[in-house]
N, C-alpha and C positions, 0 to 999 in steps of 0.2 A: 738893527740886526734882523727882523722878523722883513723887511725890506729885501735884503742879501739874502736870504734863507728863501724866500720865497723866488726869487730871479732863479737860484740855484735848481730847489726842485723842479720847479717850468722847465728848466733847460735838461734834467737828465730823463723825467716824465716823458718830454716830447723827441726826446732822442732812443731812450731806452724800449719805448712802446712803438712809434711813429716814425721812428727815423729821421725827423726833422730837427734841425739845427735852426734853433730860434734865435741865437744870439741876445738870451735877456739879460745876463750879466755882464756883458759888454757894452750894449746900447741901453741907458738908461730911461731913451723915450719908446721903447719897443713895442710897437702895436698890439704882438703877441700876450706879455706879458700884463698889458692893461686891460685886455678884454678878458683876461685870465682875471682879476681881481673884479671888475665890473658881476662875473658870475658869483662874487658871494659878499655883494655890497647889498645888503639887506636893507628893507624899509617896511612898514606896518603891511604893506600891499603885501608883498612879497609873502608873509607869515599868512595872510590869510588866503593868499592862490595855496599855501603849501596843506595849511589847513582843508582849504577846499578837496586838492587833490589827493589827500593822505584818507580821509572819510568819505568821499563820495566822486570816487576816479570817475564813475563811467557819465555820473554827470557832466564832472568839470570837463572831459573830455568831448563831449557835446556840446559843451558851452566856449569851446575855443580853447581853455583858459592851460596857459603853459609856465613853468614856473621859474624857467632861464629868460632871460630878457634877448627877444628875435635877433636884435643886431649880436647882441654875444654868441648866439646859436648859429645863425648864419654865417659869421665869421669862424667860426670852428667846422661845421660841417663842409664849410668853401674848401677849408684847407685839408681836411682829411679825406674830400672826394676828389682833388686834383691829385692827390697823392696817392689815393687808389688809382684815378685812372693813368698816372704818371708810368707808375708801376706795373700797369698789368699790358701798355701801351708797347712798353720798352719790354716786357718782360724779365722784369728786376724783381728780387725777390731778396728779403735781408731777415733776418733770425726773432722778429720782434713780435708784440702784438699784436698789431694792424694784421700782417700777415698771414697769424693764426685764425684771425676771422676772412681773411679774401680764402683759405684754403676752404674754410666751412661753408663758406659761400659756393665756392668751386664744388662743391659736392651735391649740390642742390639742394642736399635738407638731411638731417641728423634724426636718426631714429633710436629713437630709448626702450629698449625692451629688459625690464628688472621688475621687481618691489622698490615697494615705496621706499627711499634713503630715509626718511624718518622711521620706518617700524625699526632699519637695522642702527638707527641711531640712538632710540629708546629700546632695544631688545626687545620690542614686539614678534611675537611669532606670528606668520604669515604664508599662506604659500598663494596669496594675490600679486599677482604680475599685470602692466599694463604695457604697453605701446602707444609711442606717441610721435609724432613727425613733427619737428623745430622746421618751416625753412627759412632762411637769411636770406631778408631781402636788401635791398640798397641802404633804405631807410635804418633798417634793423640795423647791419653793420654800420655805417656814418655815428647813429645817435648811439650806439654801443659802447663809440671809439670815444662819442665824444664826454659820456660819462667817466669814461677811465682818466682822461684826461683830467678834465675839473675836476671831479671828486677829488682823487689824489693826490691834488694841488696842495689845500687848505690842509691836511690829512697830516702831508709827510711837512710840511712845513711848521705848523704846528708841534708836531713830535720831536724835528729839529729844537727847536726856541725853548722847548720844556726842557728837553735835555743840558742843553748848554746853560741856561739855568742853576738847573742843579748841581751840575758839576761848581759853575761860578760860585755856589752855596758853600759845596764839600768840597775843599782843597784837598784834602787826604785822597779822593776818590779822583780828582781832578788830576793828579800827579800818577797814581797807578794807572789812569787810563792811558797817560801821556807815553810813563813809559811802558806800556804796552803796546803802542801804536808807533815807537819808536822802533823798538826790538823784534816787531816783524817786518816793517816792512826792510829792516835792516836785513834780516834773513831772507827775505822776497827777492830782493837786491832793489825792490821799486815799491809803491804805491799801487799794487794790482791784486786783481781776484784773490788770488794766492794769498796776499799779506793780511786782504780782508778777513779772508775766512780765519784767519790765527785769532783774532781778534776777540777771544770768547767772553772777558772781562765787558768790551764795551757792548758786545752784546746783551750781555745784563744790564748793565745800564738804561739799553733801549728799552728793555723789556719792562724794567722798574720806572720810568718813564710811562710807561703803556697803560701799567696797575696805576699808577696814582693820577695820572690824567688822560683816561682814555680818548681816542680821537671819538668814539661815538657812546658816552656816556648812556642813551638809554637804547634797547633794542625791542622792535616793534616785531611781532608775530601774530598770524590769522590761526588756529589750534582745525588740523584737520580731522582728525579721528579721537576718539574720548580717551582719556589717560587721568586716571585717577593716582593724587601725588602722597606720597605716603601719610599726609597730614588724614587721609580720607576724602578732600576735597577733587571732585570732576571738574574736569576741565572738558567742555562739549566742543564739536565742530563747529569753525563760526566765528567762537569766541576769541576776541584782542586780547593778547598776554605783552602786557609791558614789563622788558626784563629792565631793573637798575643796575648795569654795568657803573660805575660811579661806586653805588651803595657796597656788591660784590666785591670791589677790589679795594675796598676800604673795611672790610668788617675785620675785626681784630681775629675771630675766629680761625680764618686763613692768613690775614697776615699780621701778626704782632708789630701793635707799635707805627700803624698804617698809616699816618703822616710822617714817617721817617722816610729819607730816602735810603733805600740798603738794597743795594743792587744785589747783594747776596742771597736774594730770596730765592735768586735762579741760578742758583749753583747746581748744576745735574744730582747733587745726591738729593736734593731736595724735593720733596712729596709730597702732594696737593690736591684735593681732587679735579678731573679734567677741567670744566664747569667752572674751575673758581676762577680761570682765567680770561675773558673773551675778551680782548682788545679789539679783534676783528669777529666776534661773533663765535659759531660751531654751528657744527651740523652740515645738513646737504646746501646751506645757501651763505656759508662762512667765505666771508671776506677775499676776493681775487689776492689783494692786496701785500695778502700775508708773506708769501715768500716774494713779494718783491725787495 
């Protein structure tokens, strides 16, 4: 299953972002799809480049040391610079990600002039405003495209396999999803946008799914300006805050009964605070992810 599940996402990830039609679920020896797994075939090496890189970037970065294996990176950056330059050759242009970065690109360079997203994220008052100029270069856009890619391989496939899972668990839950996904897309007349979005039962599902096994269990933070947490303890500039998303979507406090699966926790009347739930993180650097 986690096989099928994975060909699956490859193929809507590199269609729905990239506009490429990889054909993984058709061709079962598909070049695309195996260099797509080669990127999260881990071995002892691999944990300690990540280690290297996660604690001491600017060394590891002087020191060569890169944490996708070259032929997997080369073969993906091959394909989404032919695809740039295909596009911009022809002058084709299609509604997707890729897109939205040749457009940023096309602009020379992106200028931020606000306050910090963190003070208005923690209700710091402020009246510091900065300016700053992004510009997108080749490289930038290519390795951008080719994160979205990979990352949200293992991600959405993963969340796949969990869900299908539990429903296999709860047959009661497994039958109201069914006929929910029956009775709209009967009303849709098809299997389209439209019948998706009716779909608000399996949307809970997903999201209970998300709580009891998030795709990114711990969340890593650099703490820029001092914020003292109502315990009395400061947290200075500098300092590593490891949040435990895991721990969070597990504490009975927010959710009763936290190895249950109960898709009902995300029923809109339902109250929470923001916080309790980061499947993709929050704040100014939360998850692209989420409204895919």
């Amino acid at each position: 299953m986690r096989e099928i599940l994975g060909r699956f996402a490859m193929d809507v990830i590199g269609s729905c972002a990239f506009g490429i039609d990889a054909g993984n679920l058709a061709n079962p020896d598909n070049e695309f799809y195996t260099m797509a797994k080669k990127a999260f075939d881990f071995s002892v090496l691999r944990f300690l480049k990540l280690a290297m890189l996660t604690n001491f970037p600017l060394t590891a970065k002087k020191l060569g040391i890169s944490f996708n294996r070259l032929s997997v990176q080369k073969y993906f950056t091959t394909i989404i610079s032919d695809t740039i330059k295909h596009r911009r050759e022809n002058d084709y242009q299609r509604n997707d990600f890729l897109q939205l970065l040749m457009q940023l690109q096309d602009k020379g360079y992106v200028e931020v002039h606000t306050k910090d997203p963190a003070d208005e994220y923690l209700n710091i008052e402020t009246s510091t405003y900065t300016t700053e100029k992004f510009e997108m270069t080749n490289e930038q856009l290519t390795g951008q495209a080719f994160v979205f890619l990979t990352a949200g391989f293992e991600a959405t496939t993963l969340s796949m396999m969990y869900t299908l899972y539990e429903l296999s668990k709860n047959l009661d839950i497994q039958e109201k999803v069914r006929e929910e996904v029956q009775r709209e897309v009967k009303t849709a007349g098809s299997l389209n946008y439209d019948a998706v979005k009716g779909m608000d039962y399996l949307e809970q599902c997903i999201k209970e799914t998300m709580r009891k096994y998030p795709p990114a269990p711990m969340l890593f933070r650099v703490c820029t300006k001092d914020y003292t947490l109502p315990n009395g303890l400061t947290i200075e500039p500098g300092q590593a805050v490891l949040i435990s998303v895991l721990s969070l979507h597990h504490n009975p406090t927010y959710y009763p009964e936290p190895e249950k699966y109960k898709p009902e926790r995300f029923d809109p009347d339902q109250i929470r605070p923001t916080c309790a739930y980061l499947p993709f993180g929050n704040g100014p650097r939360i998850c692209i992810a989420m409204r895919f």
